[in-house]
N, C-alpha and C positions, 0 to 999 in steps of 0.2 A: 598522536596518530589521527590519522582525519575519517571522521566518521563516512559511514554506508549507511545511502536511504536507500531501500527499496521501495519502488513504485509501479503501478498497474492494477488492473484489475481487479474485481473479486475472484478471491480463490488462485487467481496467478502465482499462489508460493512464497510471497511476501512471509507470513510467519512463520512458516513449515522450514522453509531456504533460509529465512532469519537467523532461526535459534541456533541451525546446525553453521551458518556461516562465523553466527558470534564466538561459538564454539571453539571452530579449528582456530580462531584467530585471538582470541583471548580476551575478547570484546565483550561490552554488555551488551543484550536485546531488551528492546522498548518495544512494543505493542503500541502504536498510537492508539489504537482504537482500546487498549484495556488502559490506556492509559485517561482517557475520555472520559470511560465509565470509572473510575477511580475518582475521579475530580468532581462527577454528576453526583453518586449514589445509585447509578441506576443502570440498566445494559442500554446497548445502543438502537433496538428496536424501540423501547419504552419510552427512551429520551426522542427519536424521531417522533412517536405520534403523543405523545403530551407537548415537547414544545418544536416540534415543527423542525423542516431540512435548515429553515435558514439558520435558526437558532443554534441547531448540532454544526453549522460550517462556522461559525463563527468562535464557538469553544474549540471545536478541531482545530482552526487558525491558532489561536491563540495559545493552547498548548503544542502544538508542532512548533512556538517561537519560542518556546520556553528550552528547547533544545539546545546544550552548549554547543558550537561549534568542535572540532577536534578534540571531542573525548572518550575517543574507544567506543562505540556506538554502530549498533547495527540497527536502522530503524524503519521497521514495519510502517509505509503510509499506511491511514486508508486508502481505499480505491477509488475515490473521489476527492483527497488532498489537494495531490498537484493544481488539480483544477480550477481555484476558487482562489479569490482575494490574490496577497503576490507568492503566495505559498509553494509553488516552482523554483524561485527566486530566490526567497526562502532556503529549501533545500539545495540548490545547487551550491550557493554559499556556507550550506553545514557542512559539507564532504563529497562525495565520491554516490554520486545517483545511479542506478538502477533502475532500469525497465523491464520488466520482466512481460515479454511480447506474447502471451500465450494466445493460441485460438481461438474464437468463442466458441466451437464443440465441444473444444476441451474443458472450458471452463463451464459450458453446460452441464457437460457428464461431470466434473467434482461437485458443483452445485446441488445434483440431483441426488449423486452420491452421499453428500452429507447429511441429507437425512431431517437438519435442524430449520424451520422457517426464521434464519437468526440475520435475514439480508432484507430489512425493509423497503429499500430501491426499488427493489423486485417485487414486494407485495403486488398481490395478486395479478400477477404477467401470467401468461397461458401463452406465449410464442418465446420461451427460455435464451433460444439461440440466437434468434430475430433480431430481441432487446439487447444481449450480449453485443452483436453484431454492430449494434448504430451505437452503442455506449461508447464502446471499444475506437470508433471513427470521431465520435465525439471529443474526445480525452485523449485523442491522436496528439495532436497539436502541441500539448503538454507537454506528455509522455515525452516525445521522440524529443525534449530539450536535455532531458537525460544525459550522461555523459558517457552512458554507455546501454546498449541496449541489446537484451540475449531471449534470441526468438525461439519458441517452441518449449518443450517441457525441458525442466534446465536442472543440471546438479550443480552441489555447491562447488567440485570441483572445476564448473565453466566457469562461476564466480571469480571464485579465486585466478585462475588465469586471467580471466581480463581484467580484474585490476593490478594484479602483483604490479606492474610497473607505476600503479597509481598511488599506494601507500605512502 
């Protein structure tokens, strides 16, 4: 069965939407990003300021390619994956892509909601929604290579419909 990347944003639902998609469907979930810190020793704040963004994209590339193609796989990008080296390309050749298109409000408000400073990108922003806003237009490009793309706050049940014909 051909694996599911979810992709977008921070805070987009990507793990949240993951575990419960891997769930109904009997699939494993990956965490790229716990999977990152798994491989470092270290979380992914720590890893960005000792060795730097370019550093962390380049481990994130290269564990995102360690991914079997068609193995029951529900998998969490980061929210800057798609974006760097051919890692788009990458995932659309593992499976069945996802975009998960949420607002930058929205993702403002879960951001603020959570409580934890655990999103270095965003170290020290003071305009939350602003920076969400031009990211978001940034990683457009990507994003929308997606094979399929489900806009606003999403259940797994949207998931599941738009792909059941893609399994």
């Amino acid at each position: 069965m051909r694996n599911i990347i979810l992709v977008g944003m921070m805070s987009s639902g990507k793990t949240t939407l993951g575990k419960k998609l891997a769930r109904q469907l009997g699939y494993r979930f990956i965490d790229l990003d716990k999977q990152i810190e798994h491989d470092q020793g270290m979380d992914i704040p720590s890893l960005f300021s000792q060795k730097g963004e370019a550093y962390f994209r380049e481990v994130e590339s290269r564990i995102l390619k360690q991914i079997i193609p068609n193995n029951r796989l529900v998998v969490a990008s980061g929210g800057g994956a798609p974006c760097f080296f051919d890692n788009m390309d990458f995932i659309k050749k593992s499976g069945i892509s996802i975009f998960l298109d949420v607002p930058a409000n929205e993702l403002a408000k879960r951001i603020s909601n959570h409580g934890k400073d655990d999103r270095p990108i965003l170290s020290g922003v003071v305009a939350l929604e602003s920076e969400l806003s031009k990211r978001i237009e940034d990683r457009r490009p990507y994003y929308s290579r997606a094979d399929i793309t489900i806009t606003g706050v999403t259940e797994v049940g949207e998931i599941l419909e738009a792909i059941s014909s893609l399994l």
